[in-house]
C-alpha positions as CSV (number, residue, x, y, z in Angstrom):
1,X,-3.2,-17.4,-71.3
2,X,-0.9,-14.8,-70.2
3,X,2.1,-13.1,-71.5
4,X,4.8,-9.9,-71.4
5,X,5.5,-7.4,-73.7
6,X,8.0,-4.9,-73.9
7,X,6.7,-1.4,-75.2
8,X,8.4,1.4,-76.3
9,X,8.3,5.2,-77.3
10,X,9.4,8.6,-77.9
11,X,8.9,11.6,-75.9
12,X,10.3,15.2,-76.0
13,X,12.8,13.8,-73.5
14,X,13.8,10.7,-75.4
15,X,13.1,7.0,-75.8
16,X,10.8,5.7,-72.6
17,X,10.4,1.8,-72.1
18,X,7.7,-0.2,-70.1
19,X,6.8,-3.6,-70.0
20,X,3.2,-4.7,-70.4
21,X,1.5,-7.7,-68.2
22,X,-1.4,-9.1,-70.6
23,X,-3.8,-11.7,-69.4
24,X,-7.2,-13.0,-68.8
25,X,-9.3,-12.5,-65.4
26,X,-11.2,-15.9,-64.2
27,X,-14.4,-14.7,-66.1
28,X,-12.7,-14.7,-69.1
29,X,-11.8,-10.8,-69.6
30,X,-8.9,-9.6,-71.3
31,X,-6.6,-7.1,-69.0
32,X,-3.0,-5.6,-69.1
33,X,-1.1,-4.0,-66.3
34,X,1.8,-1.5,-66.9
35,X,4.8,-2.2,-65.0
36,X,8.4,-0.1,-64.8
37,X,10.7,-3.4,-65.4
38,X,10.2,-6.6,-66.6
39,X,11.1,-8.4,-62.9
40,X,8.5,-6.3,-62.0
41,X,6.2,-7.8,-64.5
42,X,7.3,-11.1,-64.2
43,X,6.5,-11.1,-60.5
44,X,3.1,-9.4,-60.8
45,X,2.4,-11.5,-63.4
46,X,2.7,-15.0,-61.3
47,X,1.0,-13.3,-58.2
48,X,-1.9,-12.7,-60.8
49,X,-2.3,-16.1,-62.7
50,X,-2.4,-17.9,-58.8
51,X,-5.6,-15.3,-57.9
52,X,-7.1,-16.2,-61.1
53,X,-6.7,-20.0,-60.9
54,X,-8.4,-19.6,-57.5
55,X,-11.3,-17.4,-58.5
56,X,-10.7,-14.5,-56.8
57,X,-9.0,-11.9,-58.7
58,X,-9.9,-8.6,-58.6
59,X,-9.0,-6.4,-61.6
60,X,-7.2,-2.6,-60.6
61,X,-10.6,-1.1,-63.0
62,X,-13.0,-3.0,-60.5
63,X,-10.7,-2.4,-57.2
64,X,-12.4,0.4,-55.0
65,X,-9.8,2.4,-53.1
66,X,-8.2,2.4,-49.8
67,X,-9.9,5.1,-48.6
68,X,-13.2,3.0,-49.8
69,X,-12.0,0.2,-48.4
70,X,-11.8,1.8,-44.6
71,X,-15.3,2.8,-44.9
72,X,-16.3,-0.3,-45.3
73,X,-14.2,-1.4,-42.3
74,X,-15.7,1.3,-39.9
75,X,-19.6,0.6,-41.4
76,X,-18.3,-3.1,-40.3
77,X,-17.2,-2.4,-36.8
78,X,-20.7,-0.7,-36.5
79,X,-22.9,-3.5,-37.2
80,X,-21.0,-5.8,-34.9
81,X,-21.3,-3.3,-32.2
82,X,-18.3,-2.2,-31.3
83,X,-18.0,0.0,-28.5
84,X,-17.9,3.8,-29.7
85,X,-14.4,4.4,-28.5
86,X,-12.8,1.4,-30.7
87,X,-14.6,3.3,-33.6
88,X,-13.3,6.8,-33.0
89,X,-9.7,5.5,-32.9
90,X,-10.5,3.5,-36.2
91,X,-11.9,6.8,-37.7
92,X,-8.7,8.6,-36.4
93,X,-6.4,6.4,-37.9
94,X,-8.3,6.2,-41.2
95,X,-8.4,9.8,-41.5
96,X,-5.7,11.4,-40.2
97,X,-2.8,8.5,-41.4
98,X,-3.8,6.8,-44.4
99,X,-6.2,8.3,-46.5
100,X,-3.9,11.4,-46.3
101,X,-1.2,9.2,-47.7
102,X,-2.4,6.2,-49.7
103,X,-6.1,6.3,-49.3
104,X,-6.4,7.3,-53.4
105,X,-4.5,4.1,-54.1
106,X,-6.6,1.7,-55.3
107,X,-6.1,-2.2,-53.6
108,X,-5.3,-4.0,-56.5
109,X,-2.3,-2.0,-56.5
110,X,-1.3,-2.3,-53.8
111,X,1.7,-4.3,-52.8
112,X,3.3,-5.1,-49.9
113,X,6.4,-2.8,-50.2
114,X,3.9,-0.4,-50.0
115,X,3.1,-1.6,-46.6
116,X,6.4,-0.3,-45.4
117,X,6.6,2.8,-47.5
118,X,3.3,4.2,-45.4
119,X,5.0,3.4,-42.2
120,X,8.4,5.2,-43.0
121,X,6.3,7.9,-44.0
122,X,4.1,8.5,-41.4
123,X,7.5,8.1,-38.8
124,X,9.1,11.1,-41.4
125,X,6.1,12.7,-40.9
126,X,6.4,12.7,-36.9
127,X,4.0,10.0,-35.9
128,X,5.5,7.8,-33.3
129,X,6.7,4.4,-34.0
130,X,3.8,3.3,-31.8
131,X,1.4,4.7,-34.0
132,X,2.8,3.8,-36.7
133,X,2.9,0.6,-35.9
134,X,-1.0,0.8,-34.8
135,X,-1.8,2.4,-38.2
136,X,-0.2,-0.4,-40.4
137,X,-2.4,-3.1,-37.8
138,X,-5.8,-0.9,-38.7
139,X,-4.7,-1.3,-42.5
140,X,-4.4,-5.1,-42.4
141,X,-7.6,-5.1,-40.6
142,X,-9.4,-2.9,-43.6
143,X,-7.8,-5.3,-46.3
144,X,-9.3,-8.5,-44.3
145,X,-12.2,-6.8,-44.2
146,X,-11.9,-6.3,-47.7
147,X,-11.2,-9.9,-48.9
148,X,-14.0,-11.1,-46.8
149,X,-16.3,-8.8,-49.1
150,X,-15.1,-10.1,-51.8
151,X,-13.3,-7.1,-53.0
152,X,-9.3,-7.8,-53.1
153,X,-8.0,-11.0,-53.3
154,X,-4.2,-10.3,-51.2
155,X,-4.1,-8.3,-47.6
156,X,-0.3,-7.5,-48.6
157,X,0.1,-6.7,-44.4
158,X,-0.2,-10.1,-43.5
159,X,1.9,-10.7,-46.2
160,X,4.6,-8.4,-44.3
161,X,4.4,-10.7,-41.5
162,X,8.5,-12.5,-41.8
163,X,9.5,-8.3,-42.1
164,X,7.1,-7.1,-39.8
165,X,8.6,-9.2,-36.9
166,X,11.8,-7.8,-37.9
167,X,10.6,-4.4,-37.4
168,X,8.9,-4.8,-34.7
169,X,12.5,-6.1,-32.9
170,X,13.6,-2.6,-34.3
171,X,10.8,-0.9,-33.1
172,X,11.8,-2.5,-29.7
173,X,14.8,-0.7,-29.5
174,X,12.8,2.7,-29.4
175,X,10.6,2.1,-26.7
176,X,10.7,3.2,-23.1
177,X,10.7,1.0,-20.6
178,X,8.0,1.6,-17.7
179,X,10.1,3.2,-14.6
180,X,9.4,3.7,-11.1
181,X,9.2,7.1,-9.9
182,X,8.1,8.2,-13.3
183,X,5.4,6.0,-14.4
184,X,5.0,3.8,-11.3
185,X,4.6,5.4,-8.0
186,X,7.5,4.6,-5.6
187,X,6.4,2.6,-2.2
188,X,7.0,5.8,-0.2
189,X,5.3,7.9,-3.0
190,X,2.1,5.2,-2.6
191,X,2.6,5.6,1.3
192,X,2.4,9.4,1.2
193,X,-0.9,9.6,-0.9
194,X,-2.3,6.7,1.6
195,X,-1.6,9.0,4.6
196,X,-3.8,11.6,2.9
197,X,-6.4,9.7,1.4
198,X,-10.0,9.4,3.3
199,X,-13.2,7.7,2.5
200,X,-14.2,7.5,-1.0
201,X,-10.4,8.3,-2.1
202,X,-8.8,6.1,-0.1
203,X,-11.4,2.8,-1.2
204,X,-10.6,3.9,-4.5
205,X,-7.0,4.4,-4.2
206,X,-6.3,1.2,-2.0
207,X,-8.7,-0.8,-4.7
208,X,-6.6,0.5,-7.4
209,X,-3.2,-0.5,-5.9
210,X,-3.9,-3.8,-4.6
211,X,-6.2,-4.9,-7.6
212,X,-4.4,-3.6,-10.9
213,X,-7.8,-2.9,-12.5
214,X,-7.9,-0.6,-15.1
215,X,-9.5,2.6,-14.5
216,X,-12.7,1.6,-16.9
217,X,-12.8,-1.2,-14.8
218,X,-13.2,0.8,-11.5
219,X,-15.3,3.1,-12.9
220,X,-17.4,0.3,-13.8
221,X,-17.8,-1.9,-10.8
222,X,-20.6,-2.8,-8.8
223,X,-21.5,-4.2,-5.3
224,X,-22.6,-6.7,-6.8
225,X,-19.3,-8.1,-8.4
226,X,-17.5,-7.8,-4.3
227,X,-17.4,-10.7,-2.0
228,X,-16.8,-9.2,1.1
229,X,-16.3,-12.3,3.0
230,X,-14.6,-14.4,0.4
231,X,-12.3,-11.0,-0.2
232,X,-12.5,-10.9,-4.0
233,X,-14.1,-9.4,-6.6
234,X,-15.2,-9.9,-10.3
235,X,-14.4,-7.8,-13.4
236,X,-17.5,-8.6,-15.6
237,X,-18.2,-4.3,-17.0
238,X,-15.9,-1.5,-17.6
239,X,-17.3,2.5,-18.1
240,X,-16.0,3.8,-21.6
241,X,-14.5,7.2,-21.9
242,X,-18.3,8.4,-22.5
243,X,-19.5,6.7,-19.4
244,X,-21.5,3.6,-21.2
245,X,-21.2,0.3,-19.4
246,X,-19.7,-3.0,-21.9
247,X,-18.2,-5.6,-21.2
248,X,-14.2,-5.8,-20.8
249,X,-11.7,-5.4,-23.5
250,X,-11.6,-8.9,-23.9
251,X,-12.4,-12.5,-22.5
252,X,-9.4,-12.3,-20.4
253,X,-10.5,-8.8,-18.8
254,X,-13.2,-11.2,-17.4
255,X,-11.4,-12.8,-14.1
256,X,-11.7,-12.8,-10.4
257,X,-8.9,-10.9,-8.3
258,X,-8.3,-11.8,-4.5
259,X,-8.7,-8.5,-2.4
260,X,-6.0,-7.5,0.3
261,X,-7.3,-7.3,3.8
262,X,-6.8,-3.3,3.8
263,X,-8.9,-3.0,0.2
264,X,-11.8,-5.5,2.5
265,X,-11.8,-3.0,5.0
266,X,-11.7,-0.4,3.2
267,X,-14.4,-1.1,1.0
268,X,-16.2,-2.2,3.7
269,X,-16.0,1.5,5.4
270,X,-17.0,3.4,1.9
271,X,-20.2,1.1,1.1
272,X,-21.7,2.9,3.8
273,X,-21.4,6.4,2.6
274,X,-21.8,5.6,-0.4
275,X,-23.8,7.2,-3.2
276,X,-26.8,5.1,-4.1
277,X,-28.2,4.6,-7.8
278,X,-29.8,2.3,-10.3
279,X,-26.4,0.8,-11.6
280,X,-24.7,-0.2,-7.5
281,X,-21.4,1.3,-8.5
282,X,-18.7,1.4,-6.1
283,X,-17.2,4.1,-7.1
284,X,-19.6,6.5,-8.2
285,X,-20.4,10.4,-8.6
286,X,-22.3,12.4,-5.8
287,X,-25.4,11.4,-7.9
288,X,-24.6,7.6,-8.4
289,X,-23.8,7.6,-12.2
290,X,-21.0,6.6,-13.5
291,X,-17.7,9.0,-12.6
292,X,-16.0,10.8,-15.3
293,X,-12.2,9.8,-15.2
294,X,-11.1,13.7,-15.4
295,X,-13.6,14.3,-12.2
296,X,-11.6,11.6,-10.6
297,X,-8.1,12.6,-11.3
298,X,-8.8,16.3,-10.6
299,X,-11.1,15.9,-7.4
300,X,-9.2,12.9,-6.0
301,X,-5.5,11.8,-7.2
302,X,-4.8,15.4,-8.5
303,X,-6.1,16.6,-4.5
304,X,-4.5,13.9,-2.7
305,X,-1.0,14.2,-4.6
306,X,-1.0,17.8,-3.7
307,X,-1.6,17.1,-0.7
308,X,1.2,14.3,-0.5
309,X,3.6,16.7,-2.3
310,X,3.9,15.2,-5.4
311,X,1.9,17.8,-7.0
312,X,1.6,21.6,-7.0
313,X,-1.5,21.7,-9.2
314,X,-4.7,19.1,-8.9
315,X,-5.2,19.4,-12.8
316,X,-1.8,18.3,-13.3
317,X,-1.4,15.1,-11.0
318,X,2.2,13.1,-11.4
319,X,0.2,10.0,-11.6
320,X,-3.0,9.3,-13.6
321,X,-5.3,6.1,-12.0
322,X,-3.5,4.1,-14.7
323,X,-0.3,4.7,-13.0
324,X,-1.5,2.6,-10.0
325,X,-2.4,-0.5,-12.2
326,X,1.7,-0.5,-13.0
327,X,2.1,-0.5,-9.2
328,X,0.3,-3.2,-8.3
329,X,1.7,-5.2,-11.7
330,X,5.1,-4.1,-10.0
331,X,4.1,-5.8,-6.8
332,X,2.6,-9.0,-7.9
333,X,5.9,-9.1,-9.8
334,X,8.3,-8.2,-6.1
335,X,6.0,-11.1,-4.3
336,X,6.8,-13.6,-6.3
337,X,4.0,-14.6,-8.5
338,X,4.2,-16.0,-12.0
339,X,4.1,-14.4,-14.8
340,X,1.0,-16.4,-16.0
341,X,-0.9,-15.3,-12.6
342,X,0.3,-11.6,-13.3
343,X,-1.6,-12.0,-17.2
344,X,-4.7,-13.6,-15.2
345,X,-4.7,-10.8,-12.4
346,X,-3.7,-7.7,-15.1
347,X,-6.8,-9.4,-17.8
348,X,-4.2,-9.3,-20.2
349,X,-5.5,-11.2,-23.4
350,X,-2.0,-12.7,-23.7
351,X,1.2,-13.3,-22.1
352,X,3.2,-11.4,-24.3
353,X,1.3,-8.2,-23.7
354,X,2.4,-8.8,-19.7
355,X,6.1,-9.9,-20.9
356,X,5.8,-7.0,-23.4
357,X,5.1,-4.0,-20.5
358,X,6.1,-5.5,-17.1
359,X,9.2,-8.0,-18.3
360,X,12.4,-6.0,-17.4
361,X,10.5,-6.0,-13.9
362,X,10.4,-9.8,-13.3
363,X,13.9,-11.4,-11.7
364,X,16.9,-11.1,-13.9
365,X,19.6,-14.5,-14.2
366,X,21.6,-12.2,-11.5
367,X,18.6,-13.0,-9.4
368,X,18.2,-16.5,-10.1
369,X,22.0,-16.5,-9.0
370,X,21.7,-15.3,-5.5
371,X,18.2,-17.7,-5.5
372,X,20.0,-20.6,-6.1
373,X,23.1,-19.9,-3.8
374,X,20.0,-19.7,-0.7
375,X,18.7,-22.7,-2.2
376,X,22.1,-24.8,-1.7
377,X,22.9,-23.1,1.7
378,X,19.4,-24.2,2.9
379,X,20.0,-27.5,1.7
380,X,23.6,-28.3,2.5
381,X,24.9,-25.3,4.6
């Protein structure tokens, strides 16, 4: 049984009003939950008798915290090994964006117009919309992780979902589109750091342009995964920022990618000179461990882009290794191949993360235009 009351009483500044929310858990126990209107009421109210009916209502004097709540998400991402990089940037998000802001709040209480309230918040309080938009995805991750412990019965970001895709349309509007010559290399920028790169450089460079890997992914391959005579090779491990081998960022990162003749040869001329240890990486340090990325963009982009005059300091190269996975996305795009081969080559995990940073780089309807116009002239003069 469950009902609403209105409650009144005096104060120094006059008559205040609330409405009261009375009503039993699924174990029986009597409860009451203050609210500012009755709508308000009414609508916690119904949210409340539905958890109950299904048996898994938690009460706000039994609800552990937010901040609680991501500790238990981290401790979770530990036992099912996570690599130690996904962890810091839970950590960071937990601590530096919401328990500063909501991680007192208790989840019981929380609701999802709270959900948006953190993210205008952390945007007044200069975080990107990126990041805020990564924050609010961690919090919906700690509030599943929650409900599968059995301690809230709502995840009130998944309940966000119908607004979330409107804001994320919003958010749209804010972002920058990739752009050649400032994120992408430009051919004749690629062709000048070519013409200076030798030996280990120029295998890594050429391997980097042709291939798209990411830099992990370089940093993490072996002999063993290169086919020399087939001319292709297979992304199975990646380095991590503190040089431990995994696995790829995901099932897709898993995937075979055709090597150009110049990345054959190239690789072809480095495995001779180079470095030998325990792990068979390709592109290793002088002592065959895995390379640090800094060593790499200081000692060889940051070297060669001075060089090619794109650069006046080696610390501070134009272009990280990254960089050269948007060119070769940009090129797969200029030869023609489809956008699902582009997600298979990139190890995208889906096609709208390919759409979503390389889709203003595929042919426009313009294109399609002039296509079709060669298509009729071929056919029919």
């Amino acid at each position: 049984m469950a009902s609403i009351r209105k409650r009144t009483w005096q104060t120094g500044k006059g008559e205040k009003t609330a409405w009261i929310a009375d009503y039993f858990d699924q174990a029986g126990k009597r409860h009451i939950k203050t609210c500012k209107t009755k709508k308000e009421a009414d609508a916690w109210l119904v949210n409340t008798r539905h958890e109950v009916q299904q048996g898994n209502h938690t009460p706000a004097s039994a609800s552990i915290t937010v901040a609680e709540a991501g500790e238990l998400w981290i401790a979770q991402g530990e036992t099912d090994g996570l690599e130690a990089s996904t962890l810091r940037q839970y950590r960071q998000h937990l601590d530096y964006h919401i328990k500063p802001f909501i991680g007192a709040v208790k989840l019981a209480e929380l609701a999802p117009g709270g959900v948006q309230n953190l993210r205008n918040l952390l945007i007044r309080e200069k975080r990107s919309r990126v990041m805020a938009k990564k924050v609010v995805a961690s919090l919906g991750a700690i509030l599943a992780t929650a409900m599968a412990c059995g301690k809230v019965a709502r995840n009130v970001v998944r309940e966000q979902a119908r607004q979330s895709r409107r804001q994320n349309r919003l958010d749209k509007r804010h972002e920058r589109r990739l752009e050649v010559g400032v994120d992408i290399p430009t051919k004749d920028e690629i062709r000048a750091i070519l013409a200076h790169a030798q030996g280990r450089w120029r295998a890594l460079v050429v391997t980097a342009i042709f291939t798209g890997l990411r830099a992990s992914e370089l940093r993490g391959l072996r002999w063993d995964d290169i086919d020399l005579e087939r001319e292709a090779l297979q992304v199975r491990q990646r380095a991590d920022r503190w040089n431990t081998i995994g696995s790829p960022k995901s099932d897709a990162g898993k995937r075979e990618v055709p090597l150009a003749p110049m990345v054959a040869n190239a690789l072809k001329e480095w495995r001779i000179a180079c470095p030998k240890g325990e792990m068979n990486l390709v592109f290793p340090n002088t002592k065959g461990n895995v390379d640090s990325l800094p060593n790499m963009h200081r000692r060889g982009l940051g070297a060669l882009q001075v060089a090619a005059g794109l650069a006046v300091d080696p610390f501070h190269p134009k272009y990280g290794l990254h960089a050269f996975r948007h060119a070769a996305a940009s090129l797969f795009i200029e030869q023609g191949f489809a956008p699902k081969r582009v997600q298979a080559l990139m190890g995208h995990s889906s096609i709208q993360v390919t759409f979503d940073t390389y889709g203003h780089l595929f042919p426009s309807e313009k294109d399609d235009q002039i296509a079709m116009r060669q298509l009729q002239a071929r056919l029919v003069g």
